[in-house]
N, C-alpha and C positions, 0 to 999 in steps of 0.2 A: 435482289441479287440472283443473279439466273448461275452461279459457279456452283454451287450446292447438284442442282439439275444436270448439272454437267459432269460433274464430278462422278453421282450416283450414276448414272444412266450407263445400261447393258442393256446387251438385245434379249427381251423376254421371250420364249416362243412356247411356254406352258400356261395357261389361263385358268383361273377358277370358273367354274360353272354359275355365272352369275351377272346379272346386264349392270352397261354402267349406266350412269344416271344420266337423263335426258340433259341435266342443268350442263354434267363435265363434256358433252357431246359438243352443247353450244360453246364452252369455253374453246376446247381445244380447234372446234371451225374458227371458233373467233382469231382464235391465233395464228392459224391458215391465213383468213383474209386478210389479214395485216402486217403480213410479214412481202416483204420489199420486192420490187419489179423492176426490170430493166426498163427504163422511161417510162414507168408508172403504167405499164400494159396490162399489169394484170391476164397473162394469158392464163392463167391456171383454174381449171375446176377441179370440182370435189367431189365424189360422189360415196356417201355416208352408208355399207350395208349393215344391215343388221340382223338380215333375214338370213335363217339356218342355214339354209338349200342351197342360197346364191355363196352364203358364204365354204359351205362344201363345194360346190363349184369351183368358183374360184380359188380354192387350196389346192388345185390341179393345172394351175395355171402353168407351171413348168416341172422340170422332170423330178430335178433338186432343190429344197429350200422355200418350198412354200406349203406344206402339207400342214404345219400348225396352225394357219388361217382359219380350219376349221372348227379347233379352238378358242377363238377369240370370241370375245362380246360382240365385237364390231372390225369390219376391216374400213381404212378409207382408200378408194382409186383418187389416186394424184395424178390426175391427168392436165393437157393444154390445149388449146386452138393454135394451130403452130403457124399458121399463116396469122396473128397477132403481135409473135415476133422472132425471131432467128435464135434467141436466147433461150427460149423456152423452157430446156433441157434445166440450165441452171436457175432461176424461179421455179421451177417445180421442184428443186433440190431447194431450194430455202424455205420455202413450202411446207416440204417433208419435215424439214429440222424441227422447224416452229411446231408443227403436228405432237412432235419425239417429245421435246421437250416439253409443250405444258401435258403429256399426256404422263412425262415423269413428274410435273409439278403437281401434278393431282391424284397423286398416291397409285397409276394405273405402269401397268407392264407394255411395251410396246416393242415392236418386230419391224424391220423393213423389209421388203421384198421386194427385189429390184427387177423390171423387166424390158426394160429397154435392151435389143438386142439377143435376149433371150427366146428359146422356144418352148411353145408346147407340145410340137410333136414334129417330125421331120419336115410335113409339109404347112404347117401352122406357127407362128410367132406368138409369142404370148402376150402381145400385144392386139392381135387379129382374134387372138379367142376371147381377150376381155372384153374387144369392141361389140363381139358377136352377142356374148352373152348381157352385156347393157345395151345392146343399141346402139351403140354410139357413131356419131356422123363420122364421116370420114377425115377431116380436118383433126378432130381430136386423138391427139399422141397422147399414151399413155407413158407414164415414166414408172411407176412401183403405186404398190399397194402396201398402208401399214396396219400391221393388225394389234388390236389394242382391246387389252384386258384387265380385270384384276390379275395380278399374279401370283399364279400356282407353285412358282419358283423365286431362288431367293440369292442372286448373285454380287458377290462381293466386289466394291470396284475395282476398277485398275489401280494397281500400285503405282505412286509417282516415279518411282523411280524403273519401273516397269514403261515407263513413255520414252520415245523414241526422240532424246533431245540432240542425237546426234544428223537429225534430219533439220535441223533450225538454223540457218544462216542470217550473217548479217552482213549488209551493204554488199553482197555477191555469191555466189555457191560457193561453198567450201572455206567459207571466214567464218568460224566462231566467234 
């Protein structure tokens, strides 16, 4: 039952000082690659850091909202090959989720940080700095980076009645 995962799940952006294990690394890819594609394209890759530097780096990736990255264990870039398919944007949003969630199914904290559209500096996208600083071919769009740690912090979930069920229609907008 994946409703527990969902339930708990807040955006952590505090990390304990401590790597996570190679094993929850492979699960939470595992959940990446298996999570659903627009006619099975699979445009998305992964790219898994772990290393301190890059992950200081890339905590700079925009002005606001990503400076915790360089707390985490591990970031992942959720990127695609967008000539693979028009969709891309949303597969690499399901992507992320599957990311989010087994990485709250394995007891870890986890962050998104969203850069599509975003910059890193007036003349720079922060899409263009992450290409620069992995290499990455030109075909590959980047969509967010999530960072994922043990957590240093300890958030209560959302209350149900704190959820916005005045946004829920049925058989048309504006039918309850």
């Amino acid at each position: 039952m994946v409703m527990p995962e969902i339930i708990k799940r807040r955006s952590i952006r505090k990390f304990e000082e401590m790597p996570v294990e190679e094993e929850k690394v492979d699960t939470i890819i595992e959940a990446a690659l298996r999570s659903p594609s627009s006619m099975g394209r699979d445009p998305w890759e992964f790219i898994v850091i772990n290393d301190k530097t890059l992950l200081e780096k890339l905590s700079k990736v925009k002005q606001h909202g990503s400076a915790f990255l360089k707390g985490a264990a591990i970031g992942i870039v959720v990127c695609a090959d967008n000539t693979k398919s028009d969709v891309w944007i949303e597969d690499t949003s399901i992507a992320s989720t599957h990311i989010y969630l087994a990485a709250e199914a394995l007891g870890l904290g986890a962050c998104w940080i969203q850069l599509r559209k975003r910059n890193y500096s007036e003349e720079i996208t922060s899409e263009e700095y992450v290409a620069s600083i992995l290499n990455l071919p030109d075909e590959m769009a980047v969509l967010s980076i999530i960072a994922i740690g043990y957590p240093a912090e300890k958030l209560a979930p959302h209350k149900k009645e704190s959820l916005k069920y005045e946004r829920v229609h049925f058989n048309g907008f504006g039918k309850r």
